[in-house]
C-alpha positions in Angstrom: 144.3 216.9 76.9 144.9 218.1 73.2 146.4 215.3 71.0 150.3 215.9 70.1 153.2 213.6 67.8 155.5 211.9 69.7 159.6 211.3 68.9 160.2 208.2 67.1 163.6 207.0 66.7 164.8 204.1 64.7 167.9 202.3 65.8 169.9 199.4 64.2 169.0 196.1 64.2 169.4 193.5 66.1 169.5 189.8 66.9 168.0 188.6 69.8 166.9 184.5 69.9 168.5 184.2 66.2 165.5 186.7 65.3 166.7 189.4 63.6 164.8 192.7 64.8 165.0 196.2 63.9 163.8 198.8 66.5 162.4 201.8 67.1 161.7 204.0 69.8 158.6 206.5 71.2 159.2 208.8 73.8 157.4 212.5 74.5 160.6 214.1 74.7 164.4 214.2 73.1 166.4 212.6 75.5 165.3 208.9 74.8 164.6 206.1 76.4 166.6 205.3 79.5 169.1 202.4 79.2 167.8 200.3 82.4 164.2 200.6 80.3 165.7 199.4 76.9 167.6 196.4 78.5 164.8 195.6 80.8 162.5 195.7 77.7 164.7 193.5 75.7 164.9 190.9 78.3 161.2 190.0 77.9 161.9 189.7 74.2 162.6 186.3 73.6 159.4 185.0 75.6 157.3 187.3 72.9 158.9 185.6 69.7 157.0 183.1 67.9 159.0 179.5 67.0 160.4 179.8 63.4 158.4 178.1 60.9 160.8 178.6 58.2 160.1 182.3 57.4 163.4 184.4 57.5 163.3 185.1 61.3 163.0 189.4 61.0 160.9 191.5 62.4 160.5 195.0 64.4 160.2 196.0 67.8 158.8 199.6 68.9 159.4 200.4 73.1 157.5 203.4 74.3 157.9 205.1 77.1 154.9 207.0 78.4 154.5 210.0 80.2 154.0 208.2 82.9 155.4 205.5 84.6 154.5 203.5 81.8 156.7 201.6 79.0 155.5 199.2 76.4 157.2 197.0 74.5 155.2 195.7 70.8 156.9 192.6 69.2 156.2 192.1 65.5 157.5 189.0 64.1 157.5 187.8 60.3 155.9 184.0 60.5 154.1 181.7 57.8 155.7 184.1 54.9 153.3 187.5 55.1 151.8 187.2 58.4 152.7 189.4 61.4 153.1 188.0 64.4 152.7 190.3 67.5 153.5 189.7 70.9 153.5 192.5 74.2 154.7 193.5 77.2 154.7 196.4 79.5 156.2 197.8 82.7 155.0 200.5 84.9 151.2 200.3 84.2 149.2 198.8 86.5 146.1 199.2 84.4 148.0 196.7 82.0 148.2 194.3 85.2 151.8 195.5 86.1 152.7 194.6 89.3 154.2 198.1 90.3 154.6 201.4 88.9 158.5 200.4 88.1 159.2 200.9 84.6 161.4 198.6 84.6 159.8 195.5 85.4 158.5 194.1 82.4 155.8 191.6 82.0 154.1 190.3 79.0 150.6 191.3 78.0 148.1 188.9 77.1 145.6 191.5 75.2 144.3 191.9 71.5 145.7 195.4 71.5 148.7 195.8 68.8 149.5 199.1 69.7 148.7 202.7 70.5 148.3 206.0 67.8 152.2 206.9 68.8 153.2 203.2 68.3 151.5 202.2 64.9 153.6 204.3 62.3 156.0 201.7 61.6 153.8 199.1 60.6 152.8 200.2 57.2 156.5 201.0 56.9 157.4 197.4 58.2 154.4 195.9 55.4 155.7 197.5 52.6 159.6 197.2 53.2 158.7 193.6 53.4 156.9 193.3 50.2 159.9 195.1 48.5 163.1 192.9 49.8 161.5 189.3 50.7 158.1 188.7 48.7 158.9 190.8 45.0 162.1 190.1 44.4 163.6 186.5 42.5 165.7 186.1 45.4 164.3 187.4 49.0 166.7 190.3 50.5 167.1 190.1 54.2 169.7 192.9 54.6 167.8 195.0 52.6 165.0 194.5 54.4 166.9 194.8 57.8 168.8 198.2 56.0 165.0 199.2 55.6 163.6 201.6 58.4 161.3 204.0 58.8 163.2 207.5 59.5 163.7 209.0 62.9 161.3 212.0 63.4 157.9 212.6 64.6 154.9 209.7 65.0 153.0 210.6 61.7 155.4 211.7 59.6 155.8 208.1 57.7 152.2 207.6 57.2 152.1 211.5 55.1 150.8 213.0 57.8 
């Protein structure tokens, strides 16, 4: 199977456990991520947050939904001032230890992996926006930050591919 991009679609933030999260979305084709798959996904969110430790709570969230039956949710969270935080979850992959093929029925995922080629562009994104609104400035900027997202468009494109 020859490698292709993927769809990656950033969305407006929001605030889920007083975390403030901005999101974006992978999918293989245009029509986007189905609704019951988002809220299922965003359910499991809170369980994937670390406890505040005084760090503005922000972060960023990217759901993918395979071309499967597969969907997989990657949690980053901003925690002891420049650290990222990840947590993850998935649905639909029983490889992952899902119980079913449902990709709707989420469950976290206790592995070292932080993501997959399709799911990684943000985080340089995320790094740098980071530096720019809360760690450079005299005064940190959390609606800049949170104003700050990566464009919609193909996987890739944000790292100069």
């Amino acid at each position: 199977m020859a490698f292709a991009e993927k769809n990656l679609l950033a969305l407006p933030p929001v605030e889920i456990a007083g975390r403030h999260l901005k999101r974006y979305h992978v999918t293989a084709g245009s029509a986007g991520i189905e609704p019951e798959v988002e809220e299922a996904a965003y359910a499991l969110l809170p369980e994937l947050l670390p406890e505040p430790d005084g760090t503005p709570a922000a972060g960023f969230v990217v759901l993918h939904r395979g071309g499967d039956s597969g969907a997989y949710l990657n949690v980053y969270s901003w925690v002891w001032d420049n650290v990222l935080h990840f947590g993850g979850g998935a649905a639909g992959q029983p490889a992952l230890d899902c119980p079913d093929t449902d990709p709707t029925h989420f469950v976290r995922v206790d592995r070292s992996w932080i993501g997959c080629v399709w799911e990684l562009d943000p985080l340089g994104h995320e790094r740098n926006a980071w530096v720019r609104h809360m760690l450079s400035p005299e005064t940190p900027d959390l609606a800049g930050y949170l104003g700050d997202a990566l464009p919609s468009g193909p996987t890739g494109a944000g790292a100069g591919a």
